[in-house]
Structure formats: structure tokens, C-alpha cells
DRENLO-495074 format. One record per residue (C-alpha): chain; x, y, z; residue number from 1. Coordinates in nm, 4 decimals, decimal comma. Layout:
# residues N
ch A; px X; py Y; pz Z; i NUM $
...
//
This chain:
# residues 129
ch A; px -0,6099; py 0,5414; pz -0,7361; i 1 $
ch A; px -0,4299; py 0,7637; pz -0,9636; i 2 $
ch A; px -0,4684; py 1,1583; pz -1,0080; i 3 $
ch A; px -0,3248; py 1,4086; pz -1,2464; i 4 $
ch A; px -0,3071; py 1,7764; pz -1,1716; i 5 $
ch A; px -0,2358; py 2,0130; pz -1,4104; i 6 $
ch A; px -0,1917; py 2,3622; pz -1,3364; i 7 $
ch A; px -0,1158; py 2,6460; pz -1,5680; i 8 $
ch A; px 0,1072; py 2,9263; pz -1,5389; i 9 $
ch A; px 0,0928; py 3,1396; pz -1,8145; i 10 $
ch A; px 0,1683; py 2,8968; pz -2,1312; i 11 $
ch A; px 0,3597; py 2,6426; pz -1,9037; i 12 $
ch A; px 0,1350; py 2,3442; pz -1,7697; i 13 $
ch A; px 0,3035; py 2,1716; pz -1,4754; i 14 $
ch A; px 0,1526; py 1,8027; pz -1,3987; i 15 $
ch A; px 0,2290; py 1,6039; pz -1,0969; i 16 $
ch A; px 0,1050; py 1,2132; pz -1,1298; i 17 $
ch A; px 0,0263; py 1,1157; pz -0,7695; i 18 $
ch A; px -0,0733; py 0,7874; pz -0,6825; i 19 $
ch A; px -0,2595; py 0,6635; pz -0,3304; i 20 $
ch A; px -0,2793; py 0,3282; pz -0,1373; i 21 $
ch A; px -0,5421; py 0,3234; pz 0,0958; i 22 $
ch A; px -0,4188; py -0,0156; pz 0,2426; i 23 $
ch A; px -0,6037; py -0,2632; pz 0,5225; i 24 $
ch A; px -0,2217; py -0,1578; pz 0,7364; i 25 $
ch A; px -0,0445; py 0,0476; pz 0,5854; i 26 $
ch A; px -0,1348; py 0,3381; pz 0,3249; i 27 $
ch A; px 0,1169; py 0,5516; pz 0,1297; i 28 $
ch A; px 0,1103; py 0,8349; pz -0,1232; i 29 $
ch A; px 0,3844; py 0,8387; pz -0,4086; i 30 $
ch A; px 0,4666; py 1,1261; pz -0,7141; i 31 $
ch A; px 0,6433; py 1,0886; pz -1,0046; i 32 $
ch A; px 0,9317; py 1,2456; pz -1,0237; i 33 $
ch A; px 1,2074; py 1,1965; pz -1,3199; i 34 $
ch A; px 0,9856; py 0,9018; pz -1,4626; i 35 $
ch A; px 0,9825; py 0,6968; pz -1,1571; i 36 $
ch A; px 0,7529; py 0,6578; pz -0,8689; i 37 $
ch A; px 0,8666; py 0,8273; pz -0,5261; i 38 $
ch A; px 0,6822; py 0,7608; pz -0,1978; i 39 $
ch A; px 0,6267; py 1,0323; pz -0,0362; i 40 $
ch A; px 0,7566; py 0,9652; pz 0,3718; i 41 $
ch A; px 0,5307; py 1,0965; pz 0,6569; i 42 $
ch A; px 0,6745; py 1,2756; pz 0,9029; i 43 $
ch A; px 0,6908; py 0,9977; pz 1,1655; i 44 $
ch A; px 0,8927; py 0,7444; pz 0,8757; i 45 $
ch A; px 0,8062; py 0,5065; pz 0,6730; i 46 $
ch A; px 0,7119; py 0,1078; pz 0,8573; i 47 $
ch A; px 0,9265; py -0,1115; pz 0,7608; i 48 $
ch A; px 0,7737; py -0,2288; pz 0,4822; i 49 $
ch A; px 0,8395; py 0,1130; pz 0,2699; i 50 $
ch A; px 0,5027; py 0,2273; pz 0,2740; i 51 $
ch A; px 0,4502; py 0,5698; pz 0,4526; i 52 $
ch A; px 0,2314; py 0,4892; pz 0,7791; i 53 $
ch A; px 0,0310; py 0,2220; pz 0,9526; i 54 $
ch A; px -0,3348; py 0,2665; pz 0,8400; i 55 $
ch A; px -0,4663; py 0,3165; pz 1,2105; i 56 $
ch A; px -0,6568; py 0,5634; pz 1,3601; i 57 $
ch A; px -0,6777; py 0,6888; pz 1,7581; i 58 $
ch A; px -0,8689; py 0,8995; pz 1,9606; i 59 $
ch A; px -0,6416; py 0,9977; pz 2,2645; i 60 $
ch A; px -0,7993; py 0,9307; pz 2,6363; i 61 $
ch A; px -0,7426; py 1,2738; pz 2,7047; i 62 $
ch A; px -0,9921; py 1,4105; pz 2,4292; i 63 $
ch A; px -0,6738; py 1,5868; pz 2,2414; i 64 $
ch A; px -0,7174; py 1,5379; pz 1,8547; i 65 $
ch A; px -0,7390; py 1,2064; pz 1,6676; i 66 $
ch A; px -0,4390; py 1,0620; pz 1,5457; i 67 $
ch A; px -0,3388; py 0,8971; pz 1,2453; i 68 $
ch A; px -0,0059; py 0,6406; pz 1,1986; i 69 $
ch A; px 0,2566; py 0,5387; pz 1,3574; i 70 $
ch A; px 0,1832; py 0,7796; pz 1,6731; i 71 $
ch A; px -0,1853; py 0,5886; pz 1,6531; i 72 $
ch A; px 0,0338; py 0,2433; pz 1,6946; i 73 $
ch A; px 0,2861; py 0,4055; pz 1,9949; i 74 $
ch A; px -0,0838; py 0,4488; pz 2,2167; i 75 $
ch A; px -0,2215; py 0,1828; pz 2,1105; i 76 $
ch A; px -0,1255; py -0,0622; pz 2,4115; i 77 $
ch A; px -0,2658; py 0,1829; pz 2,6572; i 78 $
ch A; px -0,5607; py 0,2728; pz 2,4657; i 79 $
ch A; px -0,6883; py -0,0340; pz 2,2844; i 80 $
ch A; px -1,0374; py 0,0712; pz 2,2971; i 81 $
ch A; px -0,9853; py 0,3797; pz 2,1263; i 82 $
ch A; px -0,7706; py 0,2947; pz 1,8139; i 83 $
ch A; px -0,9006; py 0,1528; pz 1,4952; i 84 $
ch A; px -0,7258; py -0,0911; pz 1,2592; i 85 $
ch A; px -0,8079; py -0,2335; pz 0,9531; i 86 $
ch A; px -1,1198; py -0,0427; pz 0,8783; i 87 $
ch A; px -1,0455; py -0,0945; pz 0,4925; i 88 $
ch A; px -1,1898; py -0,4664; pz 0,5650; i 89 $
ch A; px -1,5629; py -0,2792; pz 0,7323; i 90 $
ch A; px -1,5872; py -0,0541; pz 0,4388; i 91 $
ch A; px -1,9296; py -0,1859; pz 0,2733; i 92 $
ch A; px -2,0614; py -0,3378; pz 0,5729; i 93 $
ch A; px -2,3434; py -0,1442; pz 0,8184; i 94 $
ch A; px -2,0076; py -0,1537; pz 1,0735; i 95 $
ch A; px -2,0137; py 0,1722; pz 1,3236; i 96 $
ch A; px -1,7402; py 0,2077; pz 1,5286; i 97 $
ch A; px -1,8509; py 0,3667; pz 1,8963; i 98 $
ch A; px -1,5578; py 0,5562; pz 2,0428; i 99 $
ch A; px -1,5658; py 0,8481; pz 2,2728; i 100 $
ch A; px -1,9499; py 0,8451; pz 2,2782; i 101 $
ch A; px -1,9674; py 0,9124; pz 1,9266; i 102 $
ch A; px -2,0185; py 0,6838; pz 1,6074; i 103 $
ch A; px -1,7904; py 0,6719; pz 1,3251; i 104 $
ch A; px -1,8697; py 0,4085; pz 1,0138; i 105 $
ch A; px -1,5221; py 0,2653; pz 0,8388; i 106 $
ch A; px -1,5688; py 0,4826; pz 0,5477; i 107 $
ch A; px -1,5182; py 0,8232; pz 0,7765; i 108 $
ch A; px -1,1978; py 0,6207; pz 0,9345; i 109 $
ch A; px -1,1037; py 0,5567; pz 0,5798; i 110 $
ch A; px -1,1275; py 0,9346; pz 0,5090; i 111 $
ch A; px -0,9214; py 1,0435; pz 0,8234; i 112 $
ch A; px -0,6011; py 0,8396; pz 0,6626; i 113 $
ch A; px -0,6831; py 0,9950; pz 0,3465; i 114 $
ch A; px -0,6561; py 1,3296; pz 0,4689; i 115 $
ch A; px -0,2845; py 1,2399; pz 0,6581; i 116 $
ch A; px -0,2227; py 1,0952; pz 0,2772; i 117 $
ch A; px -0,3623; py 1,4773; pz 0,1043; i 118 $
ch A; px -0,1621; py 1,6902; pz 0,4179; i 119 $
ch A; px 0,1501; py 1,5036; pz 0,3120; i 120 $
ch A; px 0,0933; py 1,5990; pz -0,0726; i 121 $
ch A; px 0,0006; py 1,9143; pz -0,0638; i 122 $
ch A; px 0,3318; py 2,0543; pz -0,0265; i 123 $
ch A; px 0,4339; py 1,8903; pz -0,3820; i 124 $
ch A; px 0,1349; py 2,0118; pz -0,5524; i 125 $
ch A; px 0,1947; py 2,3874; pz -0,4806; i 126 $
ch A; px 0,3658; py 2,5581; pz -0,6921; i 127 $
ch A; px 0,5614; py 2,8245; pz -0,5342; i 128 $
ch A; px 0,6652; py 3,1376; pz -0,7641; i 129 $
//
């Protein structure tokens, strides 16, 4: 998926090209910058395989507020029945995912990774007089 913003400030138009990969484990955000693709790191790191964060999505034991990544992965021994992987692979199927006493389909998992992907880009798409 590729977006262009353009913003203008006075005469001057500033774009940023970002591109996002919602993957099946691991999803990543990137911006060109001088020409070339740059992925964007999460604040956790990047896996090992360069892209930002694991795909996976937990809801704590305690009831504190989901989690998305690689602090999703750290729980995820302890909490099995709470954390979600590979939900890309559900997305068109009448899946529901029953955690917590609530119901969650893959597309609304989907959408949780996609908002870790927009928090990590919105800093780049500000521009800051």
C-alpha cells in the first residue's frame, strides 16, 4: 500500500511517499527519504529480519491496554490465550477471535497493527514550523 501526502505551506508543497506492510509476522512502515526507501524502526527495534515489529497482538491478563509487537511476543508464553498471531491469514473468513469476554474479527486485529504502523509515522508527516 502506498500513500502520498502533500501538504502546502504557502507556495511550497512538501510530499512524503510512505509505504506499509501489513505482513502475516511482521509489518513495517518505510518513507522516502533522498530517493530511497527508509523503514521506519518502532520503538521496541526492528526483528531480525529488518522489518519494524512482529505482527501480533495481546491483551494483558491484568486488563491493562492491548499491546502490539515485540512486547505482544515477550507475554506471549505466559499468556497464550490472549495474544493473536497471524490474523492477516483470517482476514476474509467469518473468524472471531473471543478474548477477554469480548469478540474481535481479524480485520479489527489487522487495524490495531495498523494504528502502531500510523503512531510511528505521524511524527514524519508533521511538519513543524
Amino acid at each position: 500500500m502506498c500513500f502520498e501526502k502533500i501538504i502546502k505551506i504557502g507556495i511550497k508543497i512538501v510530499r512524503k511517499i510512505i509505504g506499509i506492510d501489513l505482513g502475516t509476522s511482521n509489518s513495517a512502515a518505510a518513507v522516502i527519504q533522498g530517493g530511497k526507501p527508509t523503514i521506519i524502526p518502532a520503538a521496541e527495534g526492528q526483528t531480525a529480519h529488518g522489518k519494524a515489529f512482529p505482527s501480533v497482538v495481546a491483551f494483558p491478563k491484568d486488563g491493562s491496554p492491548m499491546i502490539v509487537g515485540s512486547p505482544a511476543v515477550n507475554q506471549a508464553v505466559t499468556n497464550p490465550e490472549n495474544t493473536i498471531t497471524k490474523a492477516k491469514r483470517k482476514m476474509g473468513e467469518d473468524y472471531i477471535y473471543k478474548i477477554q469476554g469480548k469478540e474481535y474479527n481479524p480485520q479489527q486485529i489487522s487495524a490495531f497493527i495498523l494504528q502502531k504502523l500510523k503512531k510511528m509515522l505521524r511524527p514524519l508527516l508533521v511538519i513543524r514550523s
